[in-house]
N, C-alpha and C positions, 0 to 999 in steps of 0.2 A: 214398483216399490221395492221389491227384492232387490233389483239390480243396484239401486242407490245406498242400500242397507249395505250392502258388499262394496260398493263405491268409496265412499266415505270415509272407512276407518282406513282404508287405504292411503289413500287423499291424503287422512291426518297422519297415517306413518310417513309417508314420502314429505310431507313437508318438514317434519320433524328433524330427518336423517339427513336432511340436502344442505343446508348447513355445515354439517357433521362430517360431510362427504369432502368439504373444500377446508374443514379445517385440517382433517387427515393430508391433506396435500402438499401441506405446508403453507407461509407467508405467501400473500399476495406477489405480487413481482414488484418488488424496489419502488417503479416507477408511480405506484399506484398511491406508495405513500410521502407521507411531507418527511421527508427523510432527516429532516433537524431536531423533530421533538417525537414524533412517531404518530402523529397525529394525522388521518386521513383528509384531503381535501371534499370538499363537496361535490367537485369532478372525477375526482378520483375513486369516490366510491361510488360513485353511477358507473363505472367502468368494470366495477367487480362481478364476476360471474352471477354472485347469487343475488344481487341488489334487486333483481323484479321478485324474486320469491318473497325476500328478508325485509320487503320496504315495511309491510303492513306485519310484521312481528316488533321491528325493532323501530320502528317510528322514522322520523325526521332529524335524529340526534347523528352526528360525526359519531366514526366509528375509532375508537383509541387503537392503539398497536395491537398488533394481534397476542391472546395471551395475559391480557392486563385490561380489565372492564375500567369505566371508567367512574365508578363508586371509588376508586383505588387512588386518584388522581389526587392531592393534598391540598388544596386550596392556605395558602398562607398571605395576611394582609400586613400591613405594615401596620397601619392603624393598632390592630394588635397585640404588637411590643411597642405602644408607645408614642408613636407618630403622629404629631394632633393636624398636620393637613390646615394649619392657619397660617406659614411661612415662617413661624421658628424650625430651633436646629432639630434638623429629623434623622441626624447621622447614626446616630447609636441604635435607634430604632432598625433601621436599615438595616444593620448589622447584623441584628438579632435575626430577623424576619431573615436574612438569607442563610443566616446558617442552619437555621430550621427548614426551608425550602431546600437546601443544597444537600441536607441529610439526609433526605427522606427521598421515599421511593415513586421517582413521577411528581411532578409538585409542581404549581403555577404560583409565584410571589405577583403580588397582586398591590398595583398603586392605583389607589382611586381616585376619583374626580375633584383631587383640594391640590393646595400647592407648598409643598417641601422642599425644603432649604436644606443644601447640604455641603458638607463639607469635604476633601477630597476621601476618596473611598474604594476601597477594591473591593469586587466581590472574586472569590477567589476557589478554584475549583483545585483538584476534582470533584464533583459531585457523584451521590451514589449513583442516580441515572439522569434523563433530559430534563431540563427545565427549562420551563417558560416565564418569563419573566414581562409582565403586561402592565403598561405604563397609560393606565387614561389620564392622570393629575400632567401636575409641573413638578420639573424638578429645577430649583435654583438654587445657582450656586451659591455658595457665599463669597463676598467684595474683599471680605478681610484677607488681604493679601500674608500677612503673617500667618494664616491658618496653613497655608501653601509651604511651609519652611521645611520641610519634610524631604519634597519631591515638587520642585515649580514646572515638571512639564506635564503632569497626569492630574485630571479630577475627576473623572466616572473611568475605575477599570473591571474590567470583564479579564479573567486570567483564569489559565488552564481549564478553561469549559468546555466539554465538550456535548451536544447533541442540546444547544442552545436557542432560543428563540428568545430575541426582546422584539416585543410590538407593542401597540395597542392605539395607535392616536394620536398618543399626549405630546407635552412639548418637554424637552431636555434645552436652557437658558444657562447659558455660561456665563451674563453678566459682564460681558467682554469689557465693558468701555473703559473699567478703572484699568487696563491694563494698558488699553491701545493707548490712553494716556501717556501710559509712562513708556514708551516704545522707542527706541532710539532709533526705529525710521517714523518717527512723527515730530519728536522734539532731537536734533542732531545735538545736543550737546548733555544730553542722557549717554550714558552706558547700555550696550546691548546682552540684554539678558532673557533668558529663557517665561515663556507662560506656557502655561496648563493648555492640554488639548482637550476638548470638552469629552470626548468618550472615546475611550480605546479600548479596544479588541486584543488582547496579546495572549498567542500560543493557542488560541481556540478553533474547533475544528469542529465541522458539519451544523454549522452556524446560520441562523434566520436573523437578517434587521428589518424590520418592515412596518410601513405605515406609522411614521415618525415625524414628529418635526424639530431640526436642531437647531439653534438660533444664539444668535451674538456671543459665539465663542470666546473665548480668553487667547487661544491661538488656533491652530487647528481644531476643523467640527467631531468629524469620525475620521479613526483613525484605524485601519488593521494591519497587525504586525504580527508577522509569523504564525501567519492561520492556515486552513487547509479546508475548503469546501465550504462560501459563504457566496449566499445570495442574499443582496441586498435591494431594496424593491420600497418603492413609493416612498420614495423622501425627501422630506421640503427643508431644504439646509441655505439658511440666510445671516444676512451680515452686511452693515452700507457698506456702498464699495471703496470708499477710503480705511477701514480697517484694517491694521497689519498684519499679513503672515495669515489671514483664517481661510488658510484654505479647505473647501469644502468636505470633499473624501481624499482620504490620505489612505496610499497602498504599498507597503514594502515586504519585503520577506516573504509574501503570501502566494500560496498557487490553488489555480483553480475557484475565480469569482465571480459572477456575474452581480454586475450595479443596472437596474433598469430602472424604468419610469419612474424619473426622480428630477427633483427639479431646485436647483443650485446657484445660489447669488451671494456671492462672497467679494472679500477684498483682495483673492489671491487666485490659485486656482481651485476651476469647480473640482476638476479630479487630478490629481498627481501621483505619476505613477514612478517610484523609485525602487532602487536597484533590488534583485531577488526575488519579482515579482513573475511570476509564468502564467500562464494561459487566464487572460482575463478577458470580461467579454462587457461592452456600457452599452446598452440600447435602450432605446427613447431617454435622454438626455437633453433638457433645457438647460443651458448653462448662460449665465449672466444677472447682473454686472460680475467680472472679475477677469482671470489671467487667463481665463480658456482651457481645454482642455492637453494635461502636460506630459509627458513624456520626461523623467528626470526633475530637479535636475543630474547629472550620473558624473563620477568620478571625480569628484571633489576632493582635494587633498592629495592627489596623484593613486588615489585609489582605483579598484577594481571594480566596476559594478554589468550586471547581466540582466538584460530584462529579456524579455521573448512570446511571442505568440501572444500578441497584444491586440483585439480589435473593438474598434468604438463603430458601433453601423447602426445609425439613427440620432440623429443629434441636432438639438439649434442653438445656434450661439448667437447673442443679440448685445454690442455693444461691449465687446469684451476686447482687453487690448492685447489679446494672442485669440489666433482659432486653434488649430491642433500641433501641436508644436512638440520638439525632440532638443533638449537641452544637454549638452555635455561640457563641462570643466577640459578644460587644457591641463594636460598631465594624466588625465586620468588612463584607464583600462578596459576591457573586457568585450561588452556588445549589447548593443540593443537591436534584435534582428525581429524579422517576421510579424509586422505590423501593417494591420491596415483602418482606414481611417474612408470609410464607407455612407454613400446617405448623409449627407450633411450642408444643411443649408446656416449662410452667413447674413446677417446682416450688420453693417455697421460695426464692422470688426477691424480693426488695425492691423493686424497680420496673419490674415485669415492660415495662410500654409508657410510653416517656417520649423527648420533646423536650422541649430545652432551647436557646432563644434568647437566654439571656441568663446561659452558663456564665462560673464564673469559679475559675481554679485561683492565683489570683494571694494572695502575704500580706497584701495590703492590698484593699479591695472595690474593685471595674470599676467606675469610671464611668461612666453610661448614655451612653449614644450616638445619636445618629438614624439610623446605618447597620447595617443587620444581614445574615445571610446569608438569602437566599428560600428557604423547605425549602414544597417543592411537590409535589403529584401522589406521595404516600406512600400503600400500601395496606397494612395488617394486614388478614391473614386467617386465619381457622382458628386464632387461637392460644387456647388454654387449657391450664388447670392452676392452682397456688395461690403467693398473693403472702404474704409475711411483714408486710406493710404493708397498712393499711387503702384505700391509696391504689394502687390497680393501673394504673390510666391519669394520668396527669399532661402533659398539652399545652401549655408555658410559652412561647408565642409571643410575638414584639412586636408590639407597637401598632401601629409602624408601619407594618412588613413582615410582617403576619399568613402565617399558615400557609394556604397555599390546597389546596386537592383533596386532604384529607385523609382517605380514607375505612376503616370500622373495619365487619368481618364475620365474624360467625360467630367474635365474644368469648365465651369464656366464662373468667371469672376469679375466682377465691372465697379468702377466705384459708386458713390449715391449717385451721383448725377449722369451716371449712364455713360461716362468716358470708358475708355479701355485705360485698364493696368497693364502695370508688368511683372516680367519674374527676372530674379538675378539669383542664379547660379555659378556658383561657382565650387570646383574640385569636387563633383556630384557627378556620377552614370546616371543616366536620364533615358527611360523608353517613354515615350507618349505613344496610346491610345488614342482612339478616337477624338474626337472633337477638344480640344485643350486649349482655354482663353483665360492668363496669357502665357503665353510658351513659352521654354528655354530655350530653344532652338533657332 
């Protein structure tokens, strides 16, 4: 009995202290937190040294950033400035509710389970620290095209945020159709003029999209332009595939992203990736109906464009009339080097493998050029499945700026009905690998 008397209050100091001991230690290591909002995962804090001590003090609750409890965190609803969540306009509401979230220290803006109609909108940073921004409702756009007179290519923006998180479920509807309407690739004797991309990303860094669904865009779904540190994760982005221009994810300016387990049906491409873009990474990628997954298109206008250290490893594409493809303008500049296109099964795809050096979307034909862009150091691997076309590889380099370190492994390609294809090459260096069906060679 003695012994347990002396036991005890021991017991209770060491538990007390051992906590205390890891906060002296400083933050956790990096990896341990959701580094966008500061918010611990639920794997990530079973990894924390003291979690078998701290389970039975501090419960089953996420643990907030270290340094800031989570009583501290601001909870703001929209509903609250005004928002009645029945599908009238909920703009002004919006506005309030985020600058009261974006003021404040830690803050989750909060849309709930009704459906708001909105009109075009930035939310617009800096804020004083991360916010989360958690979408269960809808948000809809508004049809009235003259609300757009302002800015016809932006309707949800996200600008200068940084340590961002938008999630939560809900649906973001851009109400696409009155536009695809008026689209002078639907009716040719319209004028071609610009539509709104349903959500863009511009200047934001250490950024979370996730568990989202974006649907019938006005032009492009998601858009990031000139970000730095964004994962993007579980997103159902659709659109029929006659729709113009909505291409799924749109990526320019930005370095350092990863898009996974996301699933993409649009009238254009699932992903395109344009010039400025660096080290990006797609894995598990469903992409179809639409243009497949894009590379470009780059140097438009005799311009300069650089993309690099690009890879898509996990992907299916089902019925899309490109599979992984590299687009370049005549006249253009620069390079797109260090790409590979890994894991990926075809079916029913029109051009499952193709570069094009000498694209042209113009109504009158490109005139050749002697500049073009360098597409360099490219690896297909492991892709198989079936092309709709006889032609499953197509390598349309220039003359003058051939394709260099192009290399192709472990093809295997056949059309539906179990025929062999072919590949046409041409002004492309070519190593093959292993098993290659069907060859340049």
């Amino acid at each position: 009995m003695s012994l347990q008397r002396r036991f005890i209050p021991f017991l209770i100091v060491f538990l007390l202290s051992f906590p205390c001991y890891y906060g002296l230690q400083g933050n956790p290591p990096y990896h341990y937190l959701d580094d966008a909002y500061g918010y611990a995962s639920s794997q990530a804090y079973d990894k924390w040294p003291w979690r078998k001590f701290g389970s039975k003090i501090m419960g089953s609750k996420r643990i907030g950033e270290v340094g800031r409890s989570l009583a501290s965190v601001k909870t703001v609803s929209v509903n609250d400035y005004g928002a009645k969540g029945d599908g009238s306009d909920a703009t002004e509401a919006f506005k309030k509710a985020w600058e009261a979230a974006c003021s404040s220290q830690g803050s989750v803006l909060v849309v709930p389970k009704n459906n708001y109609l909105l009109k075009p909108i930035t939310f617009e940073g800096p804020c004083k620290s991360s916010i989360t921004v958690q979408i269960s409702g809808t948000l809809q756009a508004s049809t009235d095209r003259s609300a757009y007179s302002n800015d016809l290519t932006r309707w949800l923006v996200f600008e200068n945020v940084q340590n961002l998180a938008v999630q939560g479920g809900g649906t973001i509807n851009g109400n696409g159709k009155i536009w695809w309407e008026n689209s002078c690739k639907v009716d040719d004797d319209l004028s071609c003029k610009d539509a709104p991309t349903a959500l863009t990303f511009y200047n934001c860094k250490t950024l979370v999209v996730k568990n989202l669904k974006i649907e019938n865009a006005q032009q492009i779904h998601v858009s990031f332009e000139k970000c730095v540190g964004v994962q993007a994760s579980g997103l159902t982005v659709t659109a029929p595939g006659d729709s113009p221009n909505t291409d799924g994810i749109h990526v320019t300016d930005t370095q350092n992203i990863q898009i996974s387990s996301s699933v993409i049906g649009t009238g254009d491409d699932c992903i395109s990736i344009v010039s400025g873009t660096q080290n990006l990474q797609a894995t598990g990628i469903t992409c179809g109906p639409g243009h497949g997954i894009s590379i470009g298109s780059l140097g438009y206008g005799n311009s300069e464009a650089l993309v690099s250290d690009i890879t898509v490893n996990g992907a299916t594409l089902s019925g899309t009339t490109n599979g992984v493809r590299i687009k370049t303008w005549p006249g253009g500049s620069g390079s797109a080097s260090n790409i590979k296109f890994q894991n990926i099964e075809m079916h029913d795809v029109d051009n499952p493998i193709i570069i094009n050096q000498k694209y042209c979307d113009d109504d009158k034909p490109c005139e050749s050029e002697s500049q073009a862009v360098q597409v360099q150091n490219v690896l297909y691997q492991n892709i198989k499945g079936t092309s709709s076309s006889s032609e499953a590889i197509e390598l349309d380099c220039s003359s003058k700026f051939p394709c260099q370190g192009i290399v192709l492994q472990d093809i295997d390609i056949e059309t539906g009905g179990g025929k062999a294809t072919k590949a046409v090459c041409s002004d492309a260096k070519v190593t093959e690998k292993g098993d290659v069906s069907p060859s340049c060679t």
